[in-house]
Each structure stands twice: as structure tokens, then as C-alpha cells.
C-alpha positions in Angstrom: -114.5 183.1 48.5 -116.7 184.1 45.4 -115.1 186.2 43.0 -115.9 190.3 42.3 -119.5 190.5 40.6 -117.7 192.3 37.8 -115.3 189.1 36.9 -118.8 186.6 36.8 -120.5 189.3 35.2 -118.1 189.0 32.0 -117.3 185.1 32.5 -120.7 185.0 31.8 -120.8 187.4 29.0 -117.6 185.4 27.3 -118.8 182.4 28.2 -121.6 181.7 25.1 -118.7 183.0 23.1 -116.3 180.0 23.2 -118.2 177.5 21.5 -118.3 180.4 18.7 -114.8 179.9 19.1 -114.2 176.7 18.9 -116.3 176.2 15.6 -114.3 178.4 13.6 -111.1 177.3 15.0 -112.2 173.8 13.1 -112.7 175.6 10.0 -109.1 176.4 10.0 -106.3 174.1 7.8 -103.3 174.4 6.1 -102.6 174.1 2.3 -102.1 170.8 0.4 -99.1 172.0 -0.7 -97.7 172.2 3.2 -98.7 168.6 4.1 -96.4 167.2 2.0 -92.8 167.6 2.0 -90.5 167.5 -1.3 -86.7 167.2 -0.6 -86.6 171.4 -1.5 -88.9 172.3 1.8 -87.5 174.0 4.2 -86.1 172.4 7.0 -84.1 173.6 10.5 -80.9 175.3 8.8 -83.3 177.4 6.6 -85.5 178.5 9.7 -82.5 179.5 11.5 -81.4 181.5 8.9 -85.0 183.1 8.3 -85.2 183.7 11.7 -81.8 185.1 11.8 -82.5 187.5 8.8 -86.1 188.6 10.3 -85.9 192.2 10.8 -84.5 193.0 7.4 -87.1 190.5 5.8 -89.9 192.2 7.9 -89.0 195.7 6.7 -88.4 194.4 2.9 -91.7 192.8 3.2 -93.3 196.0 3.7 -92.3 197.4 0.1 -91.6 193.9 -1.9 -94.7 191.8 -2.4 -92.1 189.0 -3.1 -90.6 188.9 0.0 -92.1 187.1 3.0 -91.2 186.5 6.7 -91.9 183.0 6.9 -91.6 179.9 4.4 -94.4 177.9 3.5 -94.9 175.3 3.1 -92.1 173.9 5.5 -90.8 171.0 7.1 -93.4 171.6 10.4 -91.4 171.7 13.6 -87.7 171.3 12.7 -88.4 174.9 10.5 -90.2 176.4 13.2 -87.6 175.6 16.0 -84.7 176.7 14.0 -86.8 180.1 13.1 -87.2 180.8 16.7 -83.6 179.9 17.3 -82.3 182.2 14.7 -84.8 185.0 16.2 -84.3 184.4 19.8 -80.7 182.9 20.4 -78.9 184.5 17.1 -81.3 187.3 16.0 -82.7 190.1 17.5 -83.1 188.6 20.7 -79.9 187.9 21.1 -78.5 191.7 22.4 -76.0 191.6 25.2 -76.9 193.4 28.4 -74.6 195.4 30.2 -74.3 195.3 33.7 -74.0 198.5 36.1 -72.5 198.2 39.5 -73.4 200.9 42.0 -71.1 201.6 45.1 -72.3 202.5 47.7 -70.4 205.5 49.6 -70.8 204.2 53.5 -69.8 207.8 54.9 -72.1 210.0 52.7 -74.6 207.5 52.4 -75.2 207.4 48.4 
């Protein structure tokens, strides 16, 4: 089964787009300074607690140019994991839900 005409008509549109794309996604690299990692990078503890402390560091990063979200350069993947830890698991994603029951009355029918 062929797909709508609409969904070919802007595959083909997109289409000369991706190599576009894909040329300036090359372009892209990180700073010297991030490659290598001194004994003071930050590392997993530190991205747990960054991502712990995010919402107050996003809202003091809107006033203070000296405070940012994110460290960089970093350790790589050990930082990032413990960043989305401390967001997820410790930080703001980590609200408890309550759960509501509801009875049903079997001779009123609610």
C-alpha cells in the first residue's frame, strides 16, 4: 500500500535536505580544552549533583552570566550519566505520585 500523496510529496521536499544536514553536522566539534581530562574535570559525583541542583542553576543562569547549567569540559559519559541521574532519579523528576482509588457504589451505580 503506497503511502498519502501528501507524505511522498514532503519526503521528497526533505529529502535534498539531509545531505545539507549531514555536512554541517561534520562541521561540528568540541573544544580542545574538553578532549582532555585534568584530575579537576568533572566526573559522575559532580554530574549528579549538577543535575540535582538544575532548576535553581537554570533560573540563576538567567540573571548571572557566571553561572551555567552544565560543566564543560567534563569527564564525557560518567558526567553526563550522573547529570541525568541527579535530574531524573534525584531532581525534578523525581516527584512522587499519588494514587486515587475510586469505589464504586454497586447500588447507585457511581
Amino acid at each position: 500500500m503506497a503511502p498519502p500523496i501528501h507524505a511522498r510529496a514532503v519526503r521528497t521536499r526533505l529529502a535534498p535536505l539531509l545531505p545539507a544536514v549531514v555536512l554541517l553536522a561534520g562541521c561540528a566539534r568540541q573544544a580542545a580544552s574538553a578532549i582532555t581530562h585534568d584530575p579537576g574535570t568533572p566526573g559522575f559525583l559532580l554530574g549528579l549533583w549538577h543535575g540535582f541542583i538544575f532548576p535553581v542553576a537554570w533560573v540563576l543562569s538567567l540573571f548571572l552570566p557566571d553561572v551555567a547549567v552544565y560543566a564543560v569540559p567534563n569527564n564525557g559519559g560518567w558526567y553526563d550519566f550522573g547529570y541525568f541521574l541527579g535530574i531524573v532519579v534525584f531532581g525534578v523528576g523525581a516527584r512522587k505520585t499519588k494514587t486515587v482509588t475510586v469505589y464504586v457504589d454497586r447500588w447507585r451505580g457511581r
